[in-house]
Gaussian input, Z-matrix of N, CA and C with variables (Angstrom, degrees):
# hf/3-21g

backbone

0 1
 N
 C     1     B1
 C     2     B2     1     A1
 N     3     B3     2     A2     1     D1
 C     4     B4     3     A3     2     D2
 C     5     B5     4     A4     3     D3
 N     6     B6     5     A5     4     D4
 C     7     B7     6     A6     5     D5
 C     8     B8     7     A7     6     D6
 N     9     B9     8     A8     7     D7
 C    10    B10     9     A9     8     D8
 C    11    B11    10    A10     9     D9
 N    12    B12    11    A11    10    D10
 C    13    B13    12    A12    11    D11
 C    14    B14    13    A13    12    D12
 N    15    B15    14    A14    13    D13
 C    16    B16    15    A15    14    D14
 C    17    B17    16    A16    15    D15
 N    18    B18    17    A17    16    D16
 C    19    B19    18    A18    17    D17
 C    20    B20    19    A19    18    D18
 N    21    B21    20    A20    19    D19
 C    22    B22    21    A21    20    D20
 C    23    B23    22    A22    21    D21
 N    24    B24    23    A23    22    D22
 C    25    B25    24    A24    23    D23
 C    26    B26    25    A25    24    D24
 N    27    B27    26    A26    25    D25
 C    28    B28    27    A27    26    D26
 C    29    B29    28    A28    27    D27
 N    30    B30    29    A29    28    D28
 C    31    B31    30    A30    29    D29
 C    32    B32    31    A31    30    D30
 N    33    B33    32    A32    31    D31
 C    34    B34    33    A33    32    D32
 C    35    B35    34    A34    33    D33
 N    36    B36    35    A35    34    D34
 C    37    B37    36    A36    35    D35
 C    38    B38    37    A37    36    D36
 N    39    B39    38    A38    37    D37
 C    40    B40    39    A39    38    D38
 C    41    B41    40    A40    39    D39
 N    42    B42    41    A41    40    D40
 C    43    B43    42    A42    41    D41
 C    44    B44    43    A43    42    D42
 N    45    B45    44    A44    43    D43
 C    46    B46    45    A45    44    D44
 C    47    B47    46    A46    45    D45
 N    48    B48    47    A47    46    D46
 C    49    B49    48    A48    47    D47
 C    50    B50    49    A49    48    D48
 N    51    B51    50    A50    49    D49
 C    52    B52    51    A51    50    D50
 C    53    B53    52    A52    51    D51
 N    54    B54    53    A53    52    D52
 C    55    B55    54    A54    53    D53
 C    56    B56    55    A55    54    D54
 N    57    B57    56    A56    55    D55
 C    58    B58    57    A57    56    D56
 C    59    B59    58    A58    57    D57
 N    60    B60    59    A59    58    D58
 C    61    B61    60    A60    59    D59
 C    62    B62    61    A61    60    D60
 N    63    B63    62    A62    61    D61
 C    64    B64    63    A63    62    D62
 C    65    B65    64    A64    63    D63
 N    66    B66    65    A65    64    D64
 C    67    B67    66    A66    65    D65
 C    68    B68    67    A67    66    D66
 N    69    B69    68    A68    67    D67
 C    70    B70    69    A69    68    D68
 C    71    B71    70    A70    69    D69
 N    72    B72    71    A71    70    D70
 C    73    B73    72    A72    71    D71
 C    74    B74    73    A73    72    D72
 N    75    B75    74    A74    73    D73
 C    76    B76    75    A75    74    D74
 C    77    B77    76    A76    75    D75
 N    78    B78    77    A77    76    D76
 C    79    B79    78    A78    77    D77
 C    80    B80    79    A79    78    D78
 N    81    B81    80    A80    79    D79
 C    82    B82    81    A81    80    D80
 C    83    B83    82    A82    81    D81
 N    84    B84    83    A83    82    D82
 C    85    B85    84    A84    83    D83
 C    86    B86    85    A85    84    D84
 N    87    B87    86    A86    85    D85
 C    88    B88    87    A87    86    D86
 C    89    B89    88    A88    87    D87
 N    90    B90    89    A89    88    D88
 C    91    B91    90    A90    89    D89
 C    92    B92    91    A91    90    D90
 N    93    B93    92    A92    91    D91
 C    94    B94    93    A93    92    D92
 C    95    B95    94    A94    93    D93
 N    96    B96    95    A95    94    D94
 C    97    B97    96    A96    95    D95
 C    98    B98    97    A97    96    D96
 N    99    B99    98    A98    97    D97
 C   100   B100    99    A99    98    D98
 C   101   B101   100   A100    99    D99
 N   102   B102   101   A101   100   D100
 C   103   B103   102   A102   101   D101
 C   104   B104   103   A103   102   D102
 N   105   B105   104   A104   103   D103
 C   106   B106   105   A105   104   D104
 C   107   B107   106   A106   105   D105
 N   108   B108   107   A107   106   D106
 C   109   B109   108   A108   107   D107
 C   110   B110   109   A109   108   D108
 N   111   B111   110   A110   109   D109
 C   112   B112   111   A111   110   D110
 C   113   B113   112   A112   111   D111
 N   114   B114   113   A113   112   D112
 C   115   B115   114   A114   113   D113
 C   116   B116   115   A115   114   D114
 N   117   B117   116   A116   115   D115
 C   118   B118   117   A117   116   D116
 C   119   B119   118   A118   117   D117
 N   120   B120   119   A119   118   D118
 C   121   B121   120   A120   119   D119
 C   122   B122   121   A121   120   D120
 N   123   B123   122   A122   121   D121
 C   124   B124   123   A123   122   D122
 C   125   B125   124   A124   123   D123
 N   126   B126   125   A125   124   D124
 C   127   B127   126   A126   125   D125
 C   128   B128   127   A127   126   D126
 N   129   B129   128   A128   127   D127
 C   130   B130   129   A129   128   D128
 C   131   B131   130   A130   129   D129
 N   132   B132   131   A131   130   D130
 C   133   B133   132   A132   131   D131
 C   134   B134   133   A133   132   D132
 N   135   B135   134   A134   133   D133
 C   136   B136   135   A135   134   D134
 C   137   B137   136   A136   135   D135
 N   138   B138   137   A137   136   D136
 C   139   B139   138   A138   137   D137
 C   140   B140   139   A139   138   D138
 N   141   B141   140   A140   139   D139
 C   142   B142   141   A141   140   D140
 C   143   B143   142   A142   141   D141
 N   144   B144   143   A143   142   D142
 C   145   B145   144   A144   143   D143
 C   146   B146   145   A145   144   D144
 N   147   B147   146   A146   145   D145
 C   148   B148   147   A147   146   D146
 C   149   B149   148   A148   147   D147
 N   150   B150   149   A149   148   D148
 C   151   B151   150   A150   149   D149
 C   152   B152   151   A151   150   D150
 N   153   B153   152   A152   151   D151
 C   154   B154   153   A153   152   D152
 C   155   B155   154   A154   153   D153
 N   156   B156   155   A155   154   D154
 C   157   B157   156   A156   155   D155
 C   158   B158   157   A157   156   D156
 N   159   B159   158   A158   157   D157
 C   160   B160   159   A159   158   D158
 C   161   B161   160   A160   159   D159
 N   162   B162   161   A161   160   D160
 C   163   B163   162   A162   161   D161
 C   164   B164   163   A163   162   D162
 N   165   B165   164   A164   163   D163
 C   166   B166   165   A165   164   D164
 C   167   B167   166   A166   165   D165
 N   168   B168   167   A167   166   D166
 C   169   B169   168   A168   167   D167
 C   170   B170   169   A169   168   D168
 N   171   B171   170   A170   169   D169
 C   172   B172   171   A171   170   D170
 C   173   B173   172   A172   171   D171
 N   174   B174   173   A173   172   D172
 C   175   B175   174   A174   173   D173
 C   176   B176   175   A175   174   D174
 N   177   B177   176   A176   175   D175
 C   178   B178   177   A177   176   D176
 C   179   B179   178   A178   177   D177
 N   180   B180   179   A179   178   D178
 C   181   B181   180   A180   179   D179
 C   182   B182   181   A181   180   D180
 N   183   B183   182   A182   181   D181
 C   184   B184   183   A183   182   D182
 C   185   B185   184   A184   183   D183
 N   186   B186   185   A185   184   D184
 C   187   B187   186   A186   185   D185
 C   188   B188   187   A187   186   D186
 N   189   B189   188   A188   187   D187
 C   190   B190   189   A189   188   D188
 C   191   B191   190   A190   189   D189
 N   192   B192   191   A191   190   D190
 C   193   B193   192   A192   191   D191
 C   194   B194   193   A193   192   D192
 N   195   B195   194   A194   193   D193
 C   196   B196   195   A195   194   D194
 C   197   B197   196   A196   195   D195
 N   198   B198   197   A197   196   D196
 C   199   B199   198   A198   197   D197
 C   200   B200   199   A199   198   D198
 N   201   B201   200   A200   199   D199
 C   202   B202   201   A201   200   D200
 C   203   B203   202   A202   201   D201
 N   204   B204   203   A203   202   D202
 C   205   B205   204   A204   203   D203
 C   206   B206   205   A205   204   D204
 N   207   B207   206   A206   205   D205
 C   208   B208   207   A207   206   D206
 C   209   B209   208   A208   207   D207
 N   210   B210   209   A209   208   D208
 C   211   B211   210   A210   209   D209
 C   212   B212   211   A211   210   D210
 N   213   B213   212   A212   211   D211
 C   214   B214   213   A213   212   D212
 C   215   B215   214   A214   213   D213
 N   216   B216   215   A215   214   D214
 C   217   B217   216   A216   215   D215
 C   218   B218   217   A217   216   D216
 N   219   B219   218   A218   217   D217
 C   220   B220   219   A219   218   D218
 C   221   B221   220   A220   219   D219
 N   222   B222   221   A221   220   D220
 C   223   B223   222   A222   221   D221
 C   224   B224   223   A223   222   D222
 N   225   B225   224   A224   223   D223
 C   226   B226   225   A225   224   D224
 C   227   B227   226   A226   225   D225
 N   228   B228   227   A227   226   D226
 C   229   B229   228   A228   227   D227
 C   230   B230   229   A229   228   D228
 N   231   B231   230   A230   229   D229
 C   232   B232   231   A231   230   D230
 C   233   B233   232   A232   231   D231

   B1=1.4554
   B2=1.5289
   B3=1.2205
   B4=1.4680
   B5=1.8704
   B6=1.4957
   B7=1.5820
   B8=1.1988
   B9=1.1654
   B10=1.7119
   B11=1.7787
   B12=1.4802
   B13=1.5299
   B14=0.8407
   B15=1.9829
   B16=1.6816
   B17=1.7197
   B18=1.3307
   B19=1.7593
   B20=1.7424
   B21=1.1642
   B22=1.5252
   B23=2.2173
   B24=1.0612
   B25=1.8291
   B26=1.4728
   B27=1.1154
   B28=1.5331
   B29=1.3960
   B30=1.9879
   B31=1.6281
   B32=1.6593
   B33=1.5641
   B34=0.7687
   B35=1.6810
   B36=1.3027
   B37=1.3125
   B38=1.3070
   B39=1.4942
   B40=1.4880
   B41=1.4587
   B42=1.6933
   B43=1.1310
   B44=2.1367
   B45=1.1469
   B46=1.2436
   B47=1.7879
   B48=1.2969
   B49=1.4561
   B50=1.5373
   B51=1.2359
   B52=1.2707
   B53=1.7374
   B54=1.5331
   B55=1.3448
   B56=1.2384
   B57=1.5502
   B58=1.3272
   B59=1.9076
   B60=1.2766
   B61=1.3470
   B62=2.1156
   B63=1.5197
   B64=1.4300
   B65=1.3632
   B66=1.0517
   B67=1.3704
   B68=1.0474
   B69=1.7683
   B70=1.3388
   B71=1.5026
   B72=1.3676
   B73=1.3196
   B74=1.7461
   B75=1.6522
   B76=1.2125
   B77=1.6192
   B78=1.1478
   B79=2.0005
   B80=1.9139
   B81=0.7595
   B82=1.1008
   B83=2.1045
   B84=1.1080
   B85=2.0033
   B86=1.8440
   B87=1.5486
   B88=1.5714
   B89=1.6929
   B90=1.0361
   B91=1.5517
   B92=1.7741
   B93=1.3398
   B94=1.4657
   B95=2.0543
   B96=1.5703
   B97=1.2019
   B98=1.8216
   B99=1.1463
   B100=1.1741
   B101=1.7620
   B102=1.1238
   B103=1.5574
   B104=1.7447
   B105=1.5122
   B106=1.4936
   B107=1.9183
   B108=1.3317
   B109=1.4954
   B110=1.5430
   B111=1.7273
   B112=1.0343
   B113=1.9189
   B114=1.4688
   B115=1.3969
   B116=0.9572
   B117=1.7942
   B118=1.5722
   B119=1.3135
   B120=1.4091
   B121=1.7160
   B122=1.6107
   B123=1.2121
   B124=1.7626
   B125=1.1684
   B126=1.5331
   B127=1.4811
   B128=1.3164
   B129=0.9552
   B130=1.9408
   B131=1.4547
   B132=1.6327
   B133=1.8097
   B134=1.3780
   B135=1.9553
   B136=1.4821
   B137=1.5570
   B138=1.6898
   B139=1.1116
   B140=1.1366
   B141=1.8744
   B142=1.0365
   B143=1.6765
   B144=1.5083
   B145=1.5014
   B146=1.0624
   B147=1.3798
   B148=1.1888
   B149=1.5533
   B150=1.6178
   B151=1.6314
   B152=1.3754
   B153=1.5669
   B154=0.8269
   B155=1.5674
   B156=1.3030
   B157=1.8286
   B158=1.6084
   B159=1.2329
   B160=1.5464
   B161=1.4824
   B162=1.1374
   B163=1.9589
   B164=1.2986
   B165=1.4546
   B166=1.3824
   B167=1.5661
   B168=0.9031
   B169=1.5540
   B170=1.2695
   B171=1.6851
   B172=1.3917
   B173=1.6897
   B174=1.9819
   B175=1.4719
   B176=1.6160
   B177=1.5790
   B178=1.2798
   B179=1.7394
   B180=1.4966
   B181=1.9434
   B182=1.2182
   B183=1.6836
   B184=1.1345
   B185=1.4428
   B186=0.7503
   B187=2.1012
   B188=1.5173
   B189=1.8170
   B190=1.8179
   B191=1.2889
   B192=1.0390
   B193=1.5507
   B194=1.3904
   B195=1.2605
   B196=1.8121
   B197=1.3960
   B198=1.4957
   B199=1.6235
   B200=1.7086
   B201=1.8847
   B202=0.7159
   B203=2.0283
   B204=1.3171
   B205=1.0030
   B206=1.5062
   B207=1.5458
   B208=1.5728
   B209=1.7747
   B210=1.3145
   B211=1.5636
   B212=1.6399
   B213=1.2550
   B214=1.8817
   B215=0.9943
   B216=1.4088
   B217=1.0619
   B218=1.9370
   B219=0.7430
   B220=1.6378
   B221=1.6965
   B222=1.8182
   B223=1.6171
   B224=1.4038
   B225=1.2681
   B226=1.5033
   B227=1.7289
   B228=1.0670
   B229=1.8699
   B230=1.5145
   B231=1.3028
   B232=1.3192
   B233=1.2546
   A1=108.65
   A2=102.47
   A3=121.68
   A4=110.21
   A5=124.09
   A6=99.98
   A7=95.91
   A8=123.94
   A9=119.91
   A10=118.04
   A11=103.50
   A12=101.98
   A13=161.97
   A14=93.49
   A15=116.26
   A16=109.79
   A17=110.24
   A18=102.21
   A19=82.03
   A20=125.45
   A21=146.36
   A22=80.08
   A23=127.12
   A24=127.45
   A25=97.05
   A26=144.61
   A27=133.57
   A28=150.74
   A29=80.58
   A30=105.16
   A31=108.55
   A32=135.91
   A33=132.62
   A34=116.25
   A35=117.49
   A36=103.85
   A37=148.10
   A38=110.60
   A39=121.90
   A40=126.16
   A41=102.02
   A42=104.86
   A43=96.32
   A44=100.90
   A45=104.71
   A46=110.56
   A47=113.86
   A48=118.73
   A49=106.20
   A50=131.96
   A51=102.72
   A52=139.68
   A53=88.91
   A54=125.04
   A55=121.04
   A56=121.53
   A57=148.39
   A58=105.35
   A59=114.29
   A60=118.02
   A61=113.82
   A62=105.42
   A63=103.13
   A64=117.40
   A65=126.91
   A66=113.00
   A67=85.52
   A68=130.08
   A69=143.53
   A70=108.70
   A71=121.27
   A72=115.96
   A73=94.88
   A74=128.34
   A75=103.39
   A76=139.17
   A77=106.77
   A78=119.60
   A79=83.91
   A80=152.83
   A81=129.23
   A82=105.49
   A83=90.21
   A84=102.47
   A85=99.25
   A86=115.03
   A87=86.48
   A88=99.50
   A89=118.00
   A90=128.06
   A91=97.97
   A92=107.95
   A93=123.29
   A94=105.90
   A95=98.97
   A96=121.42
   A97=102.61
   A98=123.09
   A99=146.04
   A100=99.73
   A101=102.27
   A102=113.38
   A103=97.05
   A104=129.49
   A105=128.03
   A106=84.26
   A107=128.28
   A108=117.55
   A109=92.07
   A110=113.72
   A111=110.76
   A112=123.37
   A113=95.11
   A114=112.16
   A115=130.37
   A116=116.30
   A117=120.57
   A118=124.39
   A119=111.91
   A120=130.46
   A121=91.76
   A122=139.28
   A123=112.89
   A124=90.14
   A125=119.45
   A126=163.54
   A127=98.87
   A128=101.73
   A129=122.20
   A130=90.72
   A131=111.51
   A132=129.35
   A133=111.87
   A134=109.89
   A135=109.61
   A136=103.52
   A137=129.50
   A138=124.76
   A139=157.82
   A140=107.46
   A141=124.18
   A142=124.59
   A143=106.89
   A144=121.24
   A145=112.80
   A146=121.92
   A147=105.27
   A148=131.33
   A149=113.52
   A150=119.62
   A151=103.05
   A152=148.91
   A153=114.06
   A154=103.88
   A155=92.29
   A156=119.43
   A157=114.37
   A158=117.50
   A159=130.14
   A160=113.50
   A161=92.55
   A162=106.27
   A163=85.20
   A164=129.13
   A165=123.67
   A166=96.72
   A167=140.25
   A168=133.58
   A169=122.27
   A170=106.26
   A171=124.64
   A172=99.77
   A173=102.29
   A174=95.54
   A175=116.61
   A176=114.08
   A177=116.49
   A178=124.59
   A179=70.54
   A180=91.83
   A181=127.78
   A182=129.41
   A183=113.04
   A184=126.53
   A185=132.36
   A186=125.08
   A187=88.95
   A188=131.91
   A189=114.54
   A190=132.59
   A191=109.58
   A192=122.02
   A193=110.41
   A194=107.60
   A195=118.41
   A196=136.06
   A197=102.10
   A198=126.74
   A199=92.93
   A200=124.63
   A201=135.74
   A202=111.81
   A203=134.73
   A204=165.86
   A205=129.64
   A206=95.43
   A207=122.36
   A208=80.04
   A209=144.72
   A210=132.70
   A211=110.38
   A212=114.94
   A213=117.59
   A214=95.01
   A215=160.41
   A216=130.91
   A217=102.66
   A218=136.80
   A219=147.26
   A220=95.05
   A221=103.92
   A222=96.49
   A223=94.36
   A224=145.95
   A225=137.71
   A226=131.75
   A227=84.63
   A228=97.47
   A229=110.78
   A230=122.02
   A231=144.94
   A232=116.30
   D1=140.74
   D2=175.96
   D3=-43.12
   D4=128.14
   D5=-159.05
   D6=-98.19
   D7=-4.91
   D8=167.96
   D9=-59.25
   D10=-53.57
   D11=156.85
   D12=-113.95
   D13=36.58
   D14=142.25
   D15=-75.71
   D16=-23.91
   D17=-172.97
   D18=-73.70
   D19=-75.91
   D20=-155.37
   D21=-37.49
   D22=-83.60
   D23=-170.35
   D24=-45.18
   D25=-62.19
   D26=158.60
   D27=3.50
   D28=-75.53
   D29=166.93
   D30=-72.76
   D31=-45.01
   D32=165.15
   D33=-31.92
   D34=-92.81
   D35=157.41
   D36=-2.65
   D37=-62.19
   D38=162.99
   D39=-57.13
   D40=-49.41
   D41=-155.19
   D42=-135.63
   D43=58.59
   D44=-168.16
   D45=-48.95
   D46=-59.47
   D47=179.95
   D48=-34.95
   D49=-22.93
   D50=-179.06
   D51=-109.44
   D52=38.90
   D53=-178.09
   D54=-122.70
   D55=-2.93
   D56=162.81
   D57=-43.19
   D58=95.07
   D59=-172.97
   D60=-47.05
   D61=-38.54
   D62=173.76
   D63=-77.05
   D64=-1.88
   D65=-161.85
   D66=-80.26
   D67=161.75
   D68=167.34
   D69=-84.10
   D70=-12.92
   D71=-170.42
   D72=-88.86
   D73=-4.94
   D74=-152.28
   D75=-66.61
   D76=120.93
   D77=-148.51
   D78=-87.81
   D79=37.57
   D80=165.19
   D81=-148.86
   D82=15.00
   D83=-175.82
   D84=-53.36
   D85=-43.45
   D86=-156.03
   D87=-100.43
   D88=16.66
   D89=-166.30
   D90=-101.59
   D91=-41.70
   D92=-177.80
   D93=-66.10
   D94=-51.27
   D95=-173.08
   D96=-53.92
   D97=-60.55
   D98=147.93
   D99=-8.81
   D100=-85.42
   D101=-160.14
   D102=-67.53
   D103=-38.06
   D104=-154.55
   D105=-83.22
   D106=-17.39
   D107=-164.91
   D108=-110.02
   D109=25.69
   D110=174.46
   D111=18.69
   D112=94.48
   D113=169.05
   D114=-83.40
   D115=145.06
   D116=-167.16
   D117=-49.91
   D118=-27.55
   D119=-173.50
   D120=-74.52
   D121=-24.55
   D122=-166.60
   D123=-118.97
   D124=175.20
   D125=-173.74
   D126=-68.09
   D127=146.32
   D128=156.04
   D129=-42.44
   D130=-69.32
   D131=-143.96
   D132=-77.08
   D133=-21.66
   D134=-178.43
   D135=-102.77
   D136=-7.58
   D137=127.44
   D138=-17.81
   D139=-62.10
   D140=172.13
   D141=-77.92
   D142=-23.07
   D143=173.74
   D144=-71.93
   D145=-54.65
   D146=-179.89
   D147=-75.91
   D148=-23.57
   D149=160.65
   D150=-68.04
   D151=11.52
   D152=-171.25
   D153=-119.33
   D154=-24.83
   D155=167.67
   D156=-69.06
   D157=-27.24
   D158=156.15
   D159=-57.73
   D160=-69.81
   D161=178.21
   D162=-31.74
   D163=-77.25
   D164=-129.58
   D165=-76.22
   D166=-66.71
   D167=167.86
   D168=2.32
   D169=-59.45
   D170=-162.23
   D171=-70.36
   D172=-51.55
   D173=179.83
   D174=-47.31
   D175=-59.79
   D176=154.64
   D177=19.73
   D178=-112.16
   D179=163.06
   D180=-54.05
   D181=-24.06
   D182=142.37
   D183=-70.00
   D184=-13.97
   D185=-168.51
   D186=-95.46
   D187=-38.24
   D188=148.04
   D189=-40.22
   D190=-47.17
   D191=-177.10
   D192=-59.66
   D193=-63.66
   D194=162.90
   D195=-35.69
   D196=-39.42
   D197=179.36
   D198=-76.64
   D199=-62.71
   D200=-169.95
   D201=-44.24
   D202=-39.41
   D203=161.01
   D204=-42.10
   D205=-43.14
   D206=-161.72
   D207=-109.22
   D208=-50.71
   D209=179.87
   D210=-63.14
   D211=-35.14
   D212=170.40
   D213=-79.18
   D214=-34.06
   D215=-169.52
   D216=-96.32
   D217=-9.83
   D218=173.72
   D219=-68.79
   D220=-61.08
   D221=-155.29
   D222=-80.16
   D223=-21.21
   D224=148.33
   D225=-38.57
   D226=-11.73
   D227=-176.77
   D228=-106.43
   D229=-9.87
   D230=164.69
   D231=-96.32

């Protein structure tokens, strides 16, 4: 496997927040970009792992964000 996205499935893991597409800090945008425009240098399979381990993050942090949203707007109605 490509060792860029064994570090890239790793750091995810470890350090998920910083793959969070809104954040302004996000340190991993052109490495992701790279792998989601699927490049000639990787695999179908080290492709799909790592867009797929992205995806899931993002869903992640969205279904927080949502929850996060739906509790301010609850304790605002009280």
């Amino acid at each position: 496997m490509n060792r860029g996205v064994e570090i890239l499935l790793a750091r995810m893991d470890s350090n998920p927040e910083e793959f969070v597409l809104n954040d302004k800090n996000y340190r991993w945008k052109v490495e992701i970009e790279v792998v989601l425009n699927k490049a000639s240098f990787l695999t179908q399979e080290e492709t799909l792992l790592c867009a797929e381990k992205f995806r899931s993050l993002q869903g992640e942090w969205f279904s927080k964000h949502v929850m996060k949203k739906l509790l301010v707007a609850e304790q605002e109605d009280k």
